[in-house]
C-alpha positions in Angstrom: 0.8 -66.6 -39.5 2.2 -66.7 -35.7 -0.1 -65.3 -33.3 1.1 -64.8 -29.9 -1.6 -64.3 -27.0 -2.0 -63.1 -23.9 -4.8 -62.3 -21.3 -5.9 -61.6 -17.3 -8.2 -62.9 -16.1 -11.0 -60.9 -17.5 -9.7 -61.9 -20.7 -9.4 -65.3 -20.6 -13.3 -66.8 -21.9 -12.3 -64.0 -24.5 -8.6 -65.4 -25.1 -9.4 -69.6 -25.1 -12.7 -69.2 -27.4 -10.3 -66.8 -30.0 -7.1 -69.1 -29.9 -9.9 -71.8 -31.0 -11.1 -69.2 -34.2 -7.5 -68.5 -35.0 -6.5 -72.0 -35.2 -9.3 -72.8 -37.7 -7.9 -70.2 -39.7 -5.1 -71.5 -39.8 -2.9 -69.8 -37.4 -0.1 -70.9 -35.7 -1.0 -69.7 -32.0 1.1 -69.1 -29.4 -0.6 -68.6 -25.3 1.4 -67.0 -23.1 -1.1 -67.3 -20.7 -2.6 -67.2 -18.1 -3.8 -70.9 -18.1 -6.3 -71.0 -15.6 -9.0 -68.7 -13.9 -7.3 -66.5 -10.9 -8.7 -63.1 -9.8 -5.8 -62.0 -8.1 -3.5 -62.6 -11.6 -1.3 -60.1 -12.6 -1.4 -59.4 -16.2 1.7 -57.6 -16.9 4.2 -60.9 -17.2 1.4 -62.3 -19.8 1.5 -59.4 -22.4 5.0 -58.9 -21.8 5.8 -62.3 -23.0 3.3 -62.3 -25.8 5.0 -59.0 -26.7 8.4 -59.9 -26.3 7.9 -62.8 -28.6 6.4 -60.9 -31.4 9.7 -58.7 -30.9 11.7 -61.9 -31.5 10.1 -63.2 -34.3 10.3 -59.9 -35.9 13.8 -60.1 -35.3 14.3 -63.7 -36.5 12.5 -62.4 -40.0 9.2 -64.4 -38.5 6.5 -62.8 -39.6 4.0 -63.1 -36.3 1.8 -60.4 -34.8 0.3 -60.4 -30.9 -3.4 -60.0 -29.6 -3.8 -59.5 -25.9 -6.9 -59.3 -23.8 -8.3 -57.3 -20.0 -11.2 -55.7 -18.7 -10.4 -52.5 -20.6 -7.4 -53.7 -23.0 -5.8 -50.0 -21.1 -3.6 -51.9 -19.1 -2.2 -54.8 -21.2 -1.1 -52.2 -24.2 0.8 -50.6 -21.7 2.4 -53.9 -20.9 2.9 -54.8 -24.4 4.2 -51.6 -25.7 7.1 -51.4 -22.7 8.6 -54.1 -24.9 11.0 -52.4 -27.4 10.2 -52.9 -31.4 6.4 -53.6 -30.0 3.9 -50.9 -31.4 0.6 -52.0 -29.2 -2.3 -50.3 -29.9 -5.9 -50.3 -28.0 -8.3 -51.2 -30.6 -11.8 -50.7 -30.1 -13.5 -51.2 -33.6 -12.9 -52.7 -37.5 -11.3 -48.8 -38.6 -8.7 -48.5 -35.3 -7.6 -52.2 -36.1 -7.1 -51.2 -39.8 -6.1 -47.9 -39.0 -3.3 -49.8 -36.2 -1.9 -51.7 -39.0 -2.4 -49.3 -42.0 -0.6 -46.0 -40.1 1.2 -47.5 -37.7 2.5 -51.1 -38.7 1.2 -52.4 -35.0 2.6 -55.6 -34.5 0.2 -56.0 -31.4 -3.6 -55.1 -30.3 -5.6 -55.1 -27.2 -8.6 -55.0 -26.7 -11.4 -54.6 -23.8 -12.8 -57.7 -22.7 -15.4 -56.4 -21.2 -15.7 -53.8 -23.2 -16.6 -56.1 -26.3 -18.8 -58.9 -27.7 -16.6 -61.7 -29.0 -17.9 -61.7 -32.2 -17.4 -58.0 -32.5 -13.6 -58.3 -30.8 -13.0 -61.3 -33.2 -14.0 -58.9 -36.3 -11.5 -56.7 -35.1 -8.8 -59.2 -34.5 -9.6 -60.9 -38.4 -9.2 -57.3 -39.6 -5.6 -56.2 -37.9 -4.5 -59.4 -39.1 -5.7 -59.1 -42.8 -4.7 -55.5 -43.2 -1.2 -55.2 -44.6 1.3 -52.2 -44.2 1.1 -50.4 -47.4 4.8 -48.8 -46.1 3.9 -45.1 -47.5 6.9 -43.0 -46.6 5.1 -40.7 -43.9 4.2 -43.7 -42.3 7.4 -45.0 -42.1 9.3 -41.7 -41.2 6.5 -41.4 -38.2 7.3 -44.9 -36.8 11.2 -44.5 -37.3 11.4 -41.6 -35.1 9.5 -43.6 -32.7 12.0 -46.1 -32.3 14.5 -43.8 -32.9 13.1 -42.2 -29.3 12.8 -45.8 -27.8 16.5 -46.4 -28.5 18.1 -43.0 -27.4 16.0 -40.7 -26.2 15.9 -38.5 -28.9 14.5 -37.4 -32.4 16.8 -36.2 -35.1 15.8 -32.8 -36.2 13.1 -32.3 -33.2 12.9 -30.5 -30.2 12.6 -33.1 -27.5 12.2 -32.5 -23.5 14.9 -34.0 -22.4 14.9 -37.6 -20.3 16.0 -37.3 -16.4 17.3 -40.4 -15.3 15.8 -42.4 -12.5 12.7 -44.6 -12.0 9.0 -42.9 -12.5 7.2 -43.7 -9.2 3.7 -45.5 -9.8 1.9 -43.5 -7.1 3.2 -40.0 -6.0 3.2 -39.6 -1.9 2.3 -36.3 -0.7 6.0 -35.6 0.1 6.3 -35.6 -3.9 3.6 -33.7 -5.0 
Protein backbone atom coordinates (compact mmCIF):
# COMPACT_ATOMS: atom_id res chain seq x y z
CA UNK A 1 0.00 0.00 0.00
CA UNK A 2 0.86 3.94 -0.61
CA UNK A 3 1.70 5.69 2.46
CA UNK A 4 1.97 9.28 2.33
CA UNK A 5 3.87 11.14 5.33
CA UNK A 6 4.25 14.12 6.82
CA UNK A 7 5.73 15.73 9.96
CA UNK A 8 7.11 19.19 11.94
CA UNK A 9 9.73 19.22 13.39
CA UNK A 10 8.80 17.43 16.54
CA UNK A 11 7.83 14.70 14.38
CA UNK A 12 10.55 14.16 12.36
CA UNK A 13 12.92 11.27 14.56
CA UNK A 14 9.29 9.92 14.81
CA UNK A 15 8.54 10.24 10.89
CA UNK A 16 12.32 9.01 9.39
CA UNK A 17 12.62 5.88 11.93
CA UNK A 18 8.62 4.93 10.69
CA UNK A 19 9.10 5.57 6.86
CA UNK A 20 12.11 2.96 7.55
CA UNK A 21 9.39 0.17 9.41
CA UNK A 22 6.93 0.86 6.66
CA UNK A 23 9.27 0.20 3.95
CA UNK A 24 10.18 -3.18 5.45
CA UNK A 25 6.76 -3.94 5.30
CA UNK A 26 6.52 -3.41 2.23
CA UNK A 27 5.09 -0.10 1.71
CA UNK A 28 5.34 2.22 -0.91
CA UNK A 29 6.12 5.52 1.14
CA UNK A 30 5.73 8.75 0.14
CA UNK A 31 7.62 12.07 2.47
CA UNK A 32 6.19 15.12 2.05
CA UNK A 33 8.46 16.34 4.40
CA UNK A 34 10.02 18.25 6.17
CA UNK A 35 13.53 16.98 5.15
CA UNK A 36 15.61 18.38 7.64
CA UNK A 37 15.57 19.53 11.44
CA UNK A 38 14.15 23.43 11.62
CA UNK A 39 12.40 24.70 14.74
CA UNK A 40 10.91 27.52 13.27
CA UNK A 41 9.04 24.94 10.42
CA UNK A 42 5.69 25.42 9.70
CA UNK A 43 3.85 22.23 9.57
CA UNK A 44 0.73 23.00 7.81
CA UNK A 45 2.16 22.85 3.94
CA UNK A 46 3.58 19.21 5.14
CA UNK A 47 0.23 17.55 6.10
CA UNK A 48 -1.56 19.38 3.50
CA UNK A 49 0.44 17.81 0.86
CA UNK A 50 0.49 14.34 2.52
CA UNK A 51 -3.25 14.87 2.63
CA UNK A 52 -3.81 16.22 -0.60
CA UNK A 53 -2.13 13.25 -2.08
CA UNK A 54 -4.02 10.65 -0.33
CA UNK A 55 -7.11 12.68 -1.83
CA UNK A 56 -5.60 12.10 -5.34
CA UNK A 57 -4.93 8.69 -5.09
CA UNK A 58 -8.23 8.10 -3.85
CA UNK A 59 -9.45 9.76 -6.73
CA UNK A 60 -7.18 8.02 -9.25
CA UNK A 61 -8.76 4.53 -7.70
CA UNK A 62 -5.09 4.32 -5.75
CA UNK A 63 -5.59 2.74 -2.81
CA UNK A 64 -3.05 4.85 -0.36
CA UNK A 65 -3.69 6.09 3.20
CA UNK A 66 -1.60 9.18 5.06
CA UNK A 67 0.20 9.19 8.65
CA UNK A 68 1.30 12.57 9.81
CA UNK A 69 3.28 13.46 12.94
CA UNK A 70 3.68 16.99 15.78
CA UNK A 71 4.16 17.51 19.28
CA UNK A 72 0.52 16.76 19.94
CA UNK A 73 -0.77 15.33 16.43
CA UNK A 74 -3.74 18.43 17.34
CA UNK A 75 -2.47 20.61 14.83
CA UNK A 76 -1.48 18.47 11.85
CA UNK A 77 -5.24 16.75 11.74
CA UNK A 78 -6.38 20.06 11.38
CA UNK A 79 -4.17 20.48 8.48
CA UNK A 80 -4.89 17.27 6.97
CA UNK A 81 -8.53 17.30 7.34
CA UNK A 82 -8.85 21.07 5.62
CA UNK A 83 -8.14 18.91 2.49
CA UNK A 84 -11.55 17.81 0.98
CA UNK A 85 -12.26 13.82 0.77
CA UNK A 86 -9.55 13.65 3.77
CA UNK A 87 -11.13 12.19 6.98
CA UNK A 88 -7.96 12.74 9.57
CA UNK A 89 -8.33 11.56 12.76
CA UNK A 90 -6.06 12.04 16.12
CA UNK A 91 -5.25 8.69 17.21
CA UNK A 92 -3.90 8.07 20.40
CA UNK A 93 -4.11 4.21 21.01
CA UNK A 94 -4.58 0.56 19.06
CA UNK A 95 -8.87 1.03 19.55
CA UNK A 96 -8.98 4.91 18.12
CA UNK A 97 -6.79 3.71 15.07
CA UNK A 98 -9.17 0.68 14.56
CA UNK A 99 -12.10 2.57 15.61
CA UNK A 100 -10.68 5.60 12.73
CA UNK A 101 -10.78 3.14 10.11
CA UNK A 102 -13.64 0.77 11.26
CA UNK A 103 -16.38 3.85 11.86
CA UNK A 104 -15.12 6.27 9.98
CA UNK A 105 -13.12 4.99 6.80
CA UNK A 106 -10.14 7.59 7.84
CA UNK A 107 -7.84 7.77 5.09
CA UNK A 108 -5.38 9.72 7.38
CA UNK A 109 -4.00 9.62 11.27
CA UNK A 110 -2.01 11.83 13.43
CA UNK A 111 -0.53 11.24 16.04
CA UNK A 112 1.45 13.10 19.13
CA UNK A 113 5.05 12.88 18.83
CA UNK A 114 5.64 13.66 21.99
CA UNK A 115 2.92 12.37 23.19
CA UNK A 116 4.05 8.67 22.27
CA UNK A 117 6.72 6.04 22.37
CA UNK A 118 7.58 4.85 18.84
CA UNK A 119 6.95 1.55 19.31
CA UNK A 120 3.65 2.34 20.81
CA UNK A 121 2.82 5.04 17.74
CA UNK A 122 4.10 2.34 15.32
CA UNK A 123 1.40 -0.18 16.87
CA UNK A 124 -0.99 2.26 16.10
CA UNK A 125 0.05 3.12 12.73
CA UNK A 126 0.35 -1.10 11.85
CA UNK A 127 -3.18 -1.27 13.15
CA UNK A 128 -5.06 1.75 10.97
CA UNK A 129 -3.42 0.28 8.21
CA UNK A 130 -4.43 -3.42 8.77
CA UNK A 131 -7.98 -2.57 9.72
CA UNK A 132 -10.33 -2.59 6.76
CA UNK A 133 -13.72 -0.73 6.31
CA UNK A 134 -16.35 -3.25 6.86
CA UNK A 135 -18.79 -0.47 4.86
CA UNK A 136 -21.86 -1.17 7.34
CA UNK A 137 -24.62 1.22 6.07
CA UNK A 138 -24.62 3.55 9.24
CA UNK A 139 -21.24 3.98 8.70
CA UNK A 140 -21.52 5.00 5.38
CA UNK A 141 -24.70 7.26 5.67
CA UNK A 142 -22.56 9.08 8.71
CA UNK A 143 -19.53 9.77 6.41
CA UNK A 144 -21.76 10.71 3.29
CA UNK A 145 -23.45 13.53 5.03
CA UNK A 146 -20.07 14.56 5.97
CA UNK A 147 -18.96 15.20 2.65
CA UNK A 148 -22.18 16.05 1.67
CA UNK A 149 -21.54 19.18 4.31
CA UNK A 150 -17.83 19.58 2.92
CA UNK A 151 -19.22 20.11 -0.59
CA UNK A 152 -22.32 22.40 0.03
CA UNK A 153 -22.81 23.40 3.19
CA UNK A 154 -25.63 21.37 4.00
CA UNK A 155 -27.24 17.99 5.13
CA UNK A 156 -30.16 16.56 3.39
CA UNK A 157 -32.93 16.02 5.83
CA UNK A 158 -31.02 17.98 8.82
CA UNK A 159 -31.34 21.05 10.50
CA UNK A 160 -28.02 22.87 9.76
CA UNK A 161 -26.84 26.53 11.11
CA UNK A 162 -26.41 28.06 8.25
CA UNK A 163 -22.72 29.11 6.77
CA UNK A 164 -22.00 33.10 6.66
CA UNK A 165 -19.57 33.82 4.10
CA UNK A 166 -16.28 35.43 4.85
CA UNK A 167 -12.92 34.29 6.29
CA UNK A 168 -12.92 33.02 10.20
CA UNK A 169 -10.19 35.20 11.87
CA UNK A 170 -7.45 33.08 13.72
CA UNK A 171 -7.23 35.40 16.68
CA UNK A 172 -10.32 37.64 17.67
CA UNK A 173 -9.03 41.48 18.62
CA UNK A 174 -10.87 43.02 21.30
CA UNK A 175 -12.73 45.21 18.73
CA UNK A 176 -14.43 41.62 17.82
CA UNK A 177 -15.19 40.14 20.87
Amino acid sequence: MRIHVATDHAGLEFSQRLQEHLREGGHEVIDHGPQKYDALDDYPSFCIDAAQAVANDWLAGVESLGVVFGGSGNGEQMAANKVAGVRAALVWSEATAKLAREHNNANVISIGARQHELDEAIGFIDTFIAEPFPGDERHVRRISQLREYENTGTIAGKTAVARVEGDVPAVLTESEQ
